[in-house]
C-alpha positions as a Markdown table, in Angstrom:
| # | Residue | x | y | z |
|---|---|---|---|---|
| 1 | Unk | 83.9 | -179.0 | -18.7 |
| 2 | Unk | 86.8 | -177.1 | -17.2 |
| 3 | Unk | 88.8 | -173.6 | -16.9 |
| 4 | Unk | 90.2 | -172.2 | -19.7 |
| 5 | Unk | 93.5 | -170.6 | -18.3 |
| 6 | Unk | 95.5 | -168.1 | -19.0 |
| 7 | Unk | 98.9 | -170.2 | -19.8 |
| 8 | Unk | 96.1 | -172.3 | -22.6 |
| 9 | Unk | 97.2 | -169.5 | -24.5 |
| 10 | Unk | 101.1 | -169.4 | -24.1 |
| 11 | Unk | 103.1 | -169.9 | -27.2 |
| 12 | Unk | 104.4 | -173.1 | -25.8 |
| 13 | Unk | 100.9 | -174.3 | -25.0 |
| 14 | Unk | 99.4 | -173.2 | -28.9 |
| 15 | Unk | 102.6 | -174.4 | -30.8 |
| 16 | Unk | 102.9 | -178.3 | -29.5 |
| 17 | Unk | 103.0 | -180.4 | -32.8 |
| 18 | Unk | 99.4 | -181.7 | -32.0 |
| 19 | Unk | 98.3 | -178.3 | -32.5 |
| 20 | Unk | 100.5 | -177.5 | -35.6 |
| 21 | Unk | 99.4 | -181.1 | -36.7 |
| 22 | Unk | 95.6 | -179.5 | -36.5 |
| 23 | Unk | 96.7 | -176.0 | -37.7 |
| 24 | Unk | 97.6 | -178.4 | -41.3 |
| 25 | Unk | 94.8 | -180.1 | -41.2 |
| 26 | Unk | 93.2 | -176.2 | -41.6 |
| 27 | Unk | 94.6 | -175.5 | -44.0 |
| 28 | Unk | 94.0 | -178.7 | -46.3 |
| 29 | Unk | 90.5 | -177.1 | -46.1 |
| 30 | Unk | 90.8 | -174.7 | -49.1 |
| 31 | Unk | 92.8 | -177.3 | -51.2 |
| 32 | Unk | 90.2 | -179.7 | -51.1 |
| 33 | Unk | 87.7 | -177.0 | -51.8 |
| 34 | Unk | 89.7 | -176.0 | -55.2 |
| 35 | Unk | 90.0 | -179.6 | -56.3 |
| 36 | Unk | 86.3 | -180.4 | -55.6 |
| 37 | Unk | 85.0 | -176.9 | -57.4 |
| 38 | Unk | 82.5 | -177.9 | -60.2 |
| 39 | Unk | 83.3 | -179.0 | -63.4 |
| 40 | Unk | 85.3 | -181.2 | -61.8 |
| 41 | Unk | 87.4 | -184.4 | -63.4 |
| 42 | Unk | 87.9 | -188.0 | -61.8 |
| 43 | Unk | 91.1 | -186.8 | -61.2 |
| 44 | Unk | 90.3 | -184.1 | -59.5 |
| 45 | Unk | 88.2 | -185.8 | -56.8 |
| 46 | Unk | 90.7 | -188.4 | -56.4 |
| 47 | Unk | 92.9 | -186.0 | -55.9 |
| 48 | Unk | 90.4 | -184.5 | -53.1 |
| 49 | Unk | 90.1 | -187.6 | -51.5 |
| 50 | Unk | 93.7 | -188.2 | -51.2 |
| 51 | Unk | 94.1 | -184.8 | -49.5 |
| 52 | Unk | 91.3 | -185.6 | -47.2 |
| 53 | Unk | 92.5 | -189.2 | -45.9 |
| 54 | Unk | 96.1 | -187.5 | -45.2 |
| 55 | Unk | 93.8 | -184.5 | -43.2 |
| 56 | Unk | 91.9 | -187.3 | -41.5 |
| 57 | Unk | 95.0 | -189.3 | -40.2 |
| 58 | Unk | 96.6 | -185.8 | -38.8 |
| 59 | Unk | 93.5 | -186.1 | -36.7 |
| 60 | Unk | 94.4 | -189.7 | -35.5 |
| 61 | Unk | 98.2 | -188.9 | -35.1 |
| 62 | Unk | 97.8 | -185.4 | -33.3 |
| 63 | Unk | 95.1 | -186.8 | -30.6 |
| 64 | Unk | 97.7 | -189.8 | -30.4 |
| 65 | Unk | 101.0 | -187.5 | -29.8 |
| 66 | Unk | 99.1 | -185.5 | -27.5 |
| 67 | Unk | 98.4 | -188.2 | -25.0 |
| 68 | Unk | 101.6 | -189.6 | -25.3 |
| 69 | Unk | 103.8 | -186.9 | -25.0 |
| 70 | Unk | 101.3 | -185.6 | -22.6 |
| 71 | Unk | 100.9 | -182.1 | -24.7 |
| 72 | Unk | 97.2 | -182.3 | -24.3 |
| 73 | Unk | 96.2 | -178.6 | -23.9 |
| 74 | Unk | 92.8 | -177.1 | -23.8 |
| 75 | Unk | 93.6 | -174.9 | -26.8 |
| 76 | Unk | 93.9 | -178.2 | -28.6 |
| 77 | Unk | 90.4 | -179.4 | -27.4 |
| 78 | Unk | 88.6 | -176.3 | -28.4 |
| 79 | Unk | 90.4 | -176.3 | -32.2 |
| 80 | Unk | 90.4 | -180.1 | -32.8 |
| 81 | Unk | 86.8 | -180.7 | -32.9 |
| 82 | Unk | 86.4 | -177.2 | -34.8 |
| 83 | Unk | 89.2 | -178.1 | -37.4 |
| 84 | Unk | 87.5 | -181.3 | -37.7 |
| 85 | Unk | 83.7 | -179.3 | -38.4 |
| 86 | Unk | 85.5 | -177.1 | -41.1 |
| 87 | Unk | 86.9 | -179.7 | -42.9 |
| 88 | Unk | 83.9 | -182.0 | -43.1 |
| 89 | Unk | 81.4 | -179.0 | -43.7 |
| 90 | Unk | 83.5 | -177.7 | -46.4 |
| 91 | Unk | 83.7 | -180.8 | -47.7 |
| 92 | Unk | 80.3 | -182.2 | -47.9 |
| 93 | Unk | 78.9 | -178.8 | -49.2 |
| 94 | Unk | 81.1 | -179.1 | -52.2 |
| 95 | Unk | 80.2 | -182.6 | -52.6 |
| 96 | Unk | 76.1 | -181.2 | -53.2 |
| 97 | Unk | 76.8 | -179.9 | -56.7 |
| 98 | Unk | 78.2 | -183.8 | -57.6 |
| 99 | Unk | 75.2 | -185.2 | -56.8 |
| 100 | Unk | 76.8 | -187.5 | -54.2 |
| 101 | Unk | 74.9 | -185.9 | -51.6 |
| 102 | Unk | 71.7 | -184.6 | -50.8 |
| 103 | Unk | 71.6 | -180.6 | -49.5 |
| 104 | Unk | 68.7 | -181.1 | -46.7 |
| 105 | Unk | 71.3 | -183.5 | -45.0 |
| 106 | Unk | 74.5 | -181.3 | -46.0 |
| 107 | Unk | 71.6 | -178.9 | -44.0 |
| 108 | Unk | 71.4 | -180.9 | -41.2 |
| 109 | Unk | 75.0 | -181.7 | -40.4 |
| 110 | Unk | 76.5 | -178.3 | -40.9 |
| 111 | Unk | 73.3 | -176.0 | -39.1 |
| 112 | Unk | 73.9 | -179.1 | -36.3 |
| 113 | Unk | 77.7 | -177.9 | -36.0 |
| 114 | Unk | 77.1 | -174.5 | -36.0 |
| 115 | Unk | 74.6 | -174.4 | -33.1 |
| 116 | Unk | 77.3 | -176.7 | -31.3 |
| 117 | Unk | 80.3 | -174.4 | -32.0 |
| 118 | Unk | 77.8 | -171.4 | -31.2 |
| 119 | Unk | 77.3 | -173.4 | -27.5 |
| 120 | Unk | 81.0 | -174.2 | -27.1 |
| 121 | Unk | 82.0 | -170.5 | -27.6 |
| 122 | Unk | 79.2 | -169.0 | -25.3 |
| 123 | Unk | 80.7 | -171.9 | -23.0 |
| 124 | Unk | 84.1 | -170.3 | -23.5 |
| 125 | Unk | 83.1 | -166.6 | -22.6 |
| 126 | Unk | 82.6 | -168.3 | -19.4 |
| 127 | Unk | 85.5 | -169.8 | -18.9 |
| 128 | Unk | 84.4 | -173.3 | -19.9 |
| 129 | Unk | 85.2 | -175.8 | -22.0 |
| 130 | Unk | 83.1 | -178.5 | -23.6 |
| 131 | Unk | 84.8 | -181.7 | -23.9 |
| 132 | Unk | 83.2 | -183.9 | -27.1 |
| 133 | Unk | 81.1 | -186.7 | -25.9 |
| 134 | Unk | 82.0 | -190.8 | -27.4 |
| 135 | Unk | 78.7 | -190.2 | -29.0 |
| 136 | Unk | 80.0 | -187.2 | -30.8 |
| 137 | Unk | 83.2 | -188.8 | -31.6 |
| 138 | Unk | 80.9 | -191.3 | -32.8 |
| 139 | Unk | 79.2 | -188.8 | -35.0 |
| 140 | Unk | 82.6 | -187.8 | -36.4 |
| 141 | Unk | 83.9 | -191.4 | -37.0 |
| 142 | Unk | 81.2 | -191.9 | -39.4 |
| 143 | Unk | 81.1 | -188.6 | -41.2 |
| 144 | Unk | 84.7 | -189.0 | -41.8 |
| 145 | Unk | 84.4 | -192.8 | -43.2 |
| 146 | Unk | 81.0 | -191.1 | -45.6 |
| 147 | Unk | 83.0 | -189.0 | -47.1 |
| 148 | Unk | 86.3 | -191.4 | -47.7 |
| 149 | Unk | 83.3 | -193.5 | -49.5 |
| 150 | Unk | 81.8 | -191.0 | -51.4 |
| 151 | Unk | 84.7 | -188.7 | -52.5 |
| 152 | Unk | 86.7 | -191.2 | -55.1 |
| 153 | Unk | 85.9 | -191.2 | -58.5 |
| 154 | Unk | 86.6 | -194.7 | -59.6 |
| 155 | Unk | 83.9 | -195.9 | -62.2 |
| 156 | Unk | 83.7 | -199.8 | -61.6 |
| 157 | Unk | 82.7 | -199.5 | -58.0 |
| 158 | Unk | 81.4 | -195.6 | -57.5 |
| 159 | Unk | 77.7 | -196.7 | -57.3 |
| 160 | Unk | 78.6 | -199.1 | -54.2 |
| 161 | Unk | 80.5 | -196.6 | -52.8 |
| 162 | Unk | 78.4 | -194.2 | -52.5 |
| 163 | Unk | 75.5 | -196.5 | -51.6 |
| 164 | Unk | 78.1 | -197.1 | -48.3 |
| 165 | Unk | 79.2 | -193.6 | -48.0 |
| 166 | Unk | 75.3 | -192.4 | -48.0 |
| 167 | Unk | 74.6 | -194.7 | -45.2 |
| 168 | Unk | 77.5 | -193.6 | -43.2 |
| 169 | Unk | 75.7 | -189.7 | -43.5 |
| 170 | Unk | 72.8 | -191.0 | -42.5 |
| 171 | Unk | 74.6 | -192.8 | -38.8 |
| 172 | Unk | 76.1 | -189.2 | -38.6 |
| 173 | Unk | 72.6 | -187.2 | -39.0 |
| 174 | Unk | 71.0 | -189.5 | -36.5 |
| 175 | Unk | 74.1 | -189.6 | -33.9 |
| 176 | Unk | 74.7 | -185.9 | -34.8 |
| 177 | Unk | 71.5 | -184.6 | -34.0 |
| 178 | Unk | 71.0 | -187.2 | -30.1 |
| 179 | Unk | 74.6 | -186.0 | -29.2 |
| 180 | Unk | 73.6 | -182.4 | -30.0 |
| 181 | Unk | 70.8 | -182.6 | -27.4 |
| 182 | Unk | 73.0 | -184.0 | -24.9 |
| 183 | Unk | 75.6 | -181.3 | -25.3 |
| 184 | Unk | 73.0 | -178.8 | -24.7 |
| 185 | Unk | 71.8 | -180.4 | -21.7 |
| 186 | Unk | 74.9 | -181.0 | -20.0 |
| 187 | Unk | 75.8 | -177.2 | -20.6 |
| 188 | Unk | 72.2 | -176.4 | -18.7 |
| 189 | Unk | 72.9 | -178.7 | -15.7 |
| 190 | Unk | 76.7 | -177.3 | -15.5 |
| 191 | Unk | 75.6 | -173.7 | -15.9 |
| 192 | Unk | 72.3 | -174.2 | -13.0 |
| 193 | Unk | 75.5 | -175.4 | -11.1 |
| 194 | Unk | 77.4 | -172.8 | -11.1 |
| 195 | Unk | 74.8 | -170.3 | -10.3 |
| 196 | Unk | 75.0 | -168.7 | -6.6 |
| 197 | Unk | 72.6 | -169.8 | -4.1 |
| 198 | Unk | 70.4 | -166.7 | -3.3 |
């Protein structure tokens, strides 16, 4: 955790091209929503999972530019992981009506990120921030390869694919739920801390 400062929120500071590269990966969100809106077609879902895979590599490339142009800004840590929730929330909730998923894990994963977004911004309001944990990278990493399994539409080979994509969900329920306790934690010890000694 650290201080959120003043100059996080300069122009210069919210407009580096690893944050524009997240601010586009926002906005793939509602695209991929339209495409994946039932009844939809083969080609419609292959057209979702296209857009998705070119969201999903802005997320390699911007955390990537950002260490080595050293633009890393705490702005960018706060919207990265959230423009990362969005898009795999919205993504796997459409995905329920297809039958490629099942709603009490859709459940699980999104109520998991809300209560973590919920922590990061009461974190915030103090003037911390929340870095992600390798086990919630972790968590992300196999949420991301579940859905690049599950979202094409290709006849021959959908039933393995989904087989692979459904045991990539359930790595990122399991991982999901232990790195949600250990966020929670380490905001308890860091905010005992930081109280005053009476």
């Amino acid at each position: 955790m650290f201080v959120l400062n003043r100059s996080d929120l300069s122009r210069q500071s919210l407009t580096t091209l690893p944050n524009v590269l997240t601010y586009l990966r926002m906005a793939t969100i509602p695209v991929i929503v339209v495409f994946l809106v039932p009844p939809s077609s083969k080609f419609s879902l292959n057209l979702a999972f296209t857009v998705y895979v070119l969201a999903s590599l802005t997320d390699c490339l911007d955390g990537i530019l950002a260490r080595r142009r050293n633009t890393v800004t705490s702005i960018g840590k706060l919207l990265d992981p959230l423009a990362d929730k969005l898009l795999t929330s919205a993504v796997l909730i459409m995905l329920i009506p297809h039958g490629k998923v099942e709603a009490w894990m859709v459940f699980v994963i999104v109520g998991r990120e809300i209560l973590i977004t919920g922590l990061r911004s009461i974190a915030a309001g103090h003037g911390l921030i929340i870095h992600s944990s390798r086990m919630g990278k972790n968590k992300m990493v196999s949420q991301s390869l579940a859905l690049i399994f599950l979202l094409p539409a290709i006849p021959q080979i959908e039933p393995t694919l989904n087989t692979i994509g459904t045991f990539f969900l359930w790595v990122s329920v399991v991982l999901g739920c232990v790195s949600a306790l250990d966020y929670f934690i380490g905001f308890y010890k860091e905010a005992k801390r930081q109280q005053p000694v009476p």
